[in-house]
N, C-alpha and C positions, 0 to 999 in steps of 0.2 A: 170936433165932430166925433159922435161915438163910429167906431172901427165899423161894426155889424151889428143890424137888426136880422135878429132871430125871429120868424112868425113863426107861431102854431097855430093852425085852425082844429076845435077841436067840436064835437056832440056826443054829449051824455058817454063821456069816458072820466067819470069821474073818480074811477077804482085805479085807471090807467095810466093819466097822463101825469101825476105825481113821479112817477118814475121817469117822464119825459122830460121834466123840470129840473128835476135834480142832474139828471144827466148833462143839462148844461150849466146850471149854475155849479158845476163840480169841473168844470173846462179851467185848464192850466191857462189859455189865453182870455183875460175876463174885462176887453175895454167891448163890451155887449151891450144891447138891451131886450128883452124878448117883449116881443108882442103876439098875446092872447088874445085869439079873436074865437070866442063861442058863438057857432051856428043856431042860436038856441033851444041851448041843453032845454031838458025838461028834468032833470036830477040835480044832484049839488054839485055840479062842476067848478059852480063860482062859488062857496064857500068854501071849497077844499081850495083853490088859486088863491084864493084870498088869507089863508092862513099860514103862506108861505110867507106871508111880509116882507117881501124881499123890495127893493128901491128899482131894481132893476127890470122890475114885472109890469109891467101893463094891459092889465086887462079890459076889452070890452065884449059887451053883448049883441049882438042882433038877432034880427027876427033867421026863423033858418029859409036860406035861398041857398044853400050849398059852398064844397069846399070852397070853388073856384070867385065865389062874393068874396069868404070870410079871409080867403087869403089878397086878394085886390086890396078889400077895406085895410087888410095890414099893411099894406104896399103902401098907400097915401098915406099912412100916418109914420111910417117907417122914417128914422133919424141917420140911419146908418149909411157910412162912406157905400158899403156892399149890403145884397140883403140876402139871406139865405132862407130856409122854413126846416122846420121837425113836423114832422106829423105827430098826432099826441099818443100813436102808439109806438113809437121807435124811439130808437136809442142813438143818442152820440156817446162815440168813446172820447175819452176827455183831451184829447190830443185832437178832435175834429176843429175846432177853431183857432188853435196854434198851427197847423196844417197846414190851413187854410190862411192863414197871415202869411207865409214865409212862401209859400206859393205865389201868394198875390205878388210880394214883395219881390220873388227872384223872377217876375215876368214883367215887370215895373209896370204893373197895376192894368192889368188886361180888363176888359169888358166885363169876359166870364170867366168862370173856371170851375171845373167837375173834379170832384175826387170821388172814388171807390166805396163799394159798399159789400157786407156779407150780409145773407138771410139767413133764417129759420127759426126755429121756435123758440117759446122762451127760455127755457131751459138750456138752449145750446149742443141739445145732445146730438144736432144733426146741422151741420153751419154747410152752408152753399156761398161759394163767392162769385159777384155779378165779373160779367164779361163786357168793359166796356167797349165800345164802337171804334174801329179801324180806320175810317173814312167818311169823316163828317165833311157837310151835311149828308150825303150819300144813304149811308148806314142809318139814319136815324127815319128813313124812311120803310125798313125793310121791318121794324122792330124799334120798341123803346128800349134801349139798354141804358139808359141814364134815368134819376131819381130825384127828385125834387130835395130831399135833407143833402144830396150832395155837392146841389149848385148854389152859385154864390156869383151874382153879377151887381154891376154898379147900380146903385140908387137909382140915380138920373135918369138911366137908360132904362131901366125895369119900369118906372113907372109913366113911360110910355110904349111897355111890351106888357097888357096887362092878360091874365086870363082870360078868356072865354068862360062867359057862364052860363052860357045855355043850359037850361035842365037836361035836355035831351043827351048835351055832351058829358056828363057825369059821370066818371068816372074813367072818362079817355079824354079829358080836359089836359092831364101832363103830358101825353102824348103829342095833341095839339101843338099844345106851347112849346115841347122842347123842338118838336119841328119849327116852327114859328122861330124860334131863337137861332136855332143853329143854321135855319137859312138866310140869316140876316149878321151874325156875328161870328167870330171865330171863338170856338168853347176849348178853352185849355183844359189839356186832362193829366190830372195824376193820378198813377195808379196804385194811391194806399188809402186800404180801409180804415177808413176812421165811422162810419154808420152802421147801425146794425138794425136791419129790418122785421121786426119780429108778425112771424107770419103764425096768421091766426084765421078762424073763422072766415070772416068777411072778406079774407085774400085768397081761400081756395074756392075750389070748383062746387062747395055743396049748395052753395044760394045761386045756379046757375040758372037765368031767365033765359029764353030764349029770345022773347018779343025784346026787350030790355039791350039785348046783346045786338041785336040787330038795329035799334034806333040808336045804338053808341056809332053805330060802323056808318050809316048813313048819318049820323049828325057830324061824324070827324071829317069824311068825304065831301060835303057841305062847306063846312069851313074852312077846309084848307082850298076849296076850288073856290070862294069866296075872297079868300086873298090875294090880292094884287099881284106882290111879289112871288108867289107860290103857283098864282095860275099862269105867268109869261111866263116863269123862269121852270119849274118843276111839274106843269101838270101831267106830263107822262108817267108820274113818283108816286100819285095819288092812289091807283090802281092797288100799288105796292103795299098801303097802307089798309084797304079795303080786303085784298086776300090776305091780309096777316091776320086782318080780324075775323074772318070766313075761316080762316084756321085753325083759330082760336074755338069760333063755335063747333068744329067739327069735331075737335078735340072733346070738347064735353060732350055731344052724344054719343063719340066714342064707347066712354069712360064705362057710360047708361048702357052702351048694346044695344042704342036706335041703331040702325046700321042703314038704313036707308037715309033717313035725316042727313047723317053724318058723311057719308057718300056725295050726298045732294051739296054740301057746303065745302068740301075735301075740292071737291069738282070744281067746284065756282070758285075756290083759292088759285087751283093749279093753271086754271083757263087766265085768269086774271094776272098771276104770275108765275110762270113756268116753273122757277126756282122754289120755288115752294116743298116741290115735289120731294127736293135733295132737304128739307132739312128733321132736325133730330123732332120737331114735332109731328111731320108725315110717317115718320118710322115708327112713331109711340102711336098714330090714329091706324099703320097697316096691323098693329101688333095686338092692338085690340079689338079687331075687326077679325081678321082673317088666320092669327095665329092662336086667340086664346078661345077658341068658342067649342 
């Protein structure tokens, strides 16, 4: 049985994800297989994959319904003991799947397990490294501080922990899941980076919807009070996950100098979860509100 199945889900990143490929087929640990699943691209994503020739590549197409189909649809077809994902714009460093063996290996073969990740852009001239979670499942309700390239859980078991693919949930689908996961299993964490997240465009605050932001916050509310496990055992949690995202939008009107907006959603974080107030993103919404005008 191959060691790990690699997914990428990728759309119309056809300039991009060559560097995502390479990045793993350049892994010092290589009993892998990656599966490409296109959301369907409307550019040459599948003739640029396809020219990689490689044995190890698998790729297919679907119609586009979002990450969270094109990563499932890898899930089922997935060969691997473990399965991990790349997103098709990020990077593993080539020690990310040798890591990740010897980990597995000195916890004799745990569920899950997180490794570390660093951001920024591509260039590197400004590298951020993530802070992972002190107290799971607890912490992973305040905040996602874990990453989808940097988990890695059993075959068996993932493909019956699959995604949520709700349209509505798009884009807080990882969040979802990694809560979903880590209240159901224990997540080994090691803390070295082997990912590198390169933040671009479509991960900062300039494409910021409001309507958009607001049906992510009530579609994760939704479904995490929609599960079983989640509403007997943690629905006092849910709350928690709801002001993080109220915080989140306050944050962008911040940024804009709506000041009333941004108030109105500051407000409905803090009411929702006191603790809010204490943290370093309340101190970046007082700082743009009332210090820099």
């Amino acid at each position: 049985m191959t060691f790990f199945s690699i997914i990428i889900p990728t759309y119309n990143r056809e300039k991009i994800i060559p560097r995502a490929i390479k990045s793993i087929l350049n892994q010092s640990f290589t009993d892998f297989e990656i599966i490409i699943v296109d959301d369907g691209s409307s550019d040459d994503t599948e003739l640029v994959i396809k020219n990689f020739q490689n044995d190890s590549i698998k790729y297919f197409k679907t119609d586009n319904f979002g990450v969270a189909h094109a990563r499932n649809f890898g899930i089922k077809l997935a060969k691997g003991k473990y399965i991990g994902f790349l997103d098709s714009d990020d990077l593993m460093e080539t020690n990310h799947l040798q890591t990740a063996h010897e980990f597995i290996i000195s916890k004799k073969f745990p569920e899950v397990i997180h490794l570390n990740f660093l951001w920024g852009p591509e260039n590197k001239s400004r590298i951020h490294k993530n802070t992972l979670p002190k107290n799971l499942p607890d912490d992973i309700f305040k905040k996602c501080s874990l990453h989808v390239n940097c988990i890695f859980i059993q075959g068996v078991l993932l493909k019956d922990n699959l995604f949520n693919e709700s349209i509505s949930l798009m884009f807080a689908e990882d969040w979802d899941f990694f809560i979903k996961i880590a209240t159901r299993f224990k997540i080994h964490l090691l803390d070295v980076n082997t990912c590198y997240l390169v933040d671009h465009e479509d991960r900062n605050m300039r494409n910021f919807d409001e309507k958009k932001w607001v049906l992510k916050r009530d579609a994760i509310a939704l479904s995490l009070s929609q599960d079983k496990l989640i509403s007997e055992n943690y629905s006092h949690k849910i709350n928690m996950v709801t002001a993080h995202m109220n915080s989140l939008i306050a944050i962008n009107f911040a940024v804009r100098k709506k000041k009333r907006k941004s108030l109105s959603y500051w407000t409905l974080s803090i009411k929702q979860n006191f603790k809010e107030l204490f943290t370093r993103r309340s101190m970046a919404i007082i700082k743009h509100l009332f210090l820099s005008w």
